[in-house]
N, C-alpha and C positions, 0 to 999 in steps of 0.2 A: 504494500500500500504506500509506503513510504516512497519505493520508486517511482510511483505512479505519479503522486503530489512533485516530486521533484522533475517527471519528464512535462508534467502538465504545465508549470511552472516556467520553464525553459522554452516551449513553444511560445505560452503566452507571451513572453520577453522578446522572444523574437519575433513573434510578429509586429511589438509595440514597435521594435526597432526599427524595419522593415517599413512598416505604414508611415511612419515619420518621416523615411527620408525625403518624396516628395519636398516636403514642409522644410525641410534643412537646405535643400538645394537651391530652393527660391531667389534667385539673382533680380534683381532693377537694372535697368538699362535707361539711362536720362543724360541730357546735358547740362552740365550747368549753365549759368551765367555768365561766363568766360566761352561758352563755347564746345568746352569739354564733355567726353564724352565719359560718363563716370557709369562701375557696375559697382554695384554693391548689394551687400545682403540686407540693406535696411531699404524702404523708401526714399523717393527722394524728396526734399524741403521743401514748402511749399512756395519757396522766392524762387527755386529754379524752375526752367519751361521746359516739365515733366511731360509738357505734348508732344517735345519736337522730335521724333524719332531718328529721323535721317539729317542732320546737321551737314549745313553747305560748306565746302570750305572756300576758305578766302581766294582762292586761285585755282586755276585749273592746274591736277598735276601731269606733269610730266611720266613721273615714272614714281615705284614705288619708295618712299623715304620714309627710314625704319632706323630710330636711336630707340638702343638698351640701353636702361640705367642697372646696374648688376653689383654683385659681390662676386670673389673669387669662391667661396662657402657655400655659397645659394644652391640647392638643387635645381630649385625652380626655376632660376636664371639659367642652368647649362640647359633644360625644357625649353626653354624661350627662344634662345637659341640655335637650338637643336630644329625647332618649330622652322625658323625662316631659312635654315639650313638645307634644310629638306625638300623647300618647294620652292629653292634656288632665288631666293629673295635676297638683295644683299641688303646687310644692314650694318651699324655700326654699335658697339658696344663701349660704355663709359662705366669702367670700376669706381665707385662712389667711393672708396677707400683708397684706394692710391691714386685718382688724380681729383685733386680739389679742386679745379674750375670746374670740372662735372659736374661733383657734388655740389657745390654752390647753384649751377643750371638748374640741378634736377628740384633742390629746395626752392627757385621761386616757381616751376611749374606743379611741384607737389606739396603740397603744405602737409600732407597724412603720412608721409614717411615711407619706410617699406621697400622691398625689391622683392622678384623685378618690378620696374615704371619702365612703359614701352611708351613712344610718341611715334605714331602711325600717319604719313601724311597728316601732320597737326592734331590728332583724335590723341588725349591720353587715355592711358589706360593703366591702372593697379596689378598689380600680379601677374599670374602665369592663367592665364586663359586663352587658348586656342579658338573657341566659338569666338569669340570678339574680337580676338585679332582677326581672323578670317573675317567677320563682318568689318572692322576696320579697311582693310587691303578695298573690299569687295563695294564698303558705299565709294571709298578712295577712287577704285576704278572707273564707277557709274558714275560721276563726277566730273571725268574727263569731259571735255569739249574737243570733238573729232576737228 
């Protein structure tokens, strides 16, 4: 009986786990005020235009332009990396630790900290996400003027 309570137990747990992640995964995708394109796991404030989905940028690009802000320690930055590696994107990376003009860069386009910060054709972005960079690259591209 004892086993029973204890496998019943363990189900229940798991399914609670399971049915929550939905709910955990929940990303916002919004611009600020600035333009930027911020994801984050909260809502966004209600001073930013939480309607604009697809943000213009100020120029038509040329080609793809892609700065890493990174640590040499970061998994998530050699991920980032590795990301625009792959689908032959060049881009540049900026060690926040050993060169401090970087680090100064990245602190007036980032005020919340953290690595990686990716600046995609002018779109920032927080972290290692692949869906967004992709959509970055992708409004970036449809953007162009033939």
């Amino acid at each position: 009986m004892k086993k029973l309570t204890l496998f019943l137990s363990m189900v229940f747990a798991s399914s609670l786990v399971l049915s929550a992640q939905p709910v955990l995964s929940k990303l916002y995708r919004w611009v600020d005020d600035n333009g930027n394109i911020r994801v984050t796991d909260y809502p966004p404030p209600s001073s930013s235009s939480a309607g604009r989905n697809d943000p213009t940028p100020q120029a038509p690009v040329a080609r793809q332009q892609v700065e890493l802000y990174i640590t040499s320690w970061c998994p998530y930055c050699r991920k980032a990396e590795d990301f625009f590696r792959a689908r032959g994107i060049p881009f540049k990376s900026y060690d926040i630790e050993k060169d401090k003009e970087a680090a100064a860069r990245k602190n007036q386009l980032d005020k919340e900290g953290g690595v990686p910060f990716a600046v995609i054709n002018g779109f920032t972005i927080h972290g290692f996400n692949p869906e967004v960079y992709a959509d970055a690259l992708r409004d970036s591209e449809n953007a162009k003027i033939p």
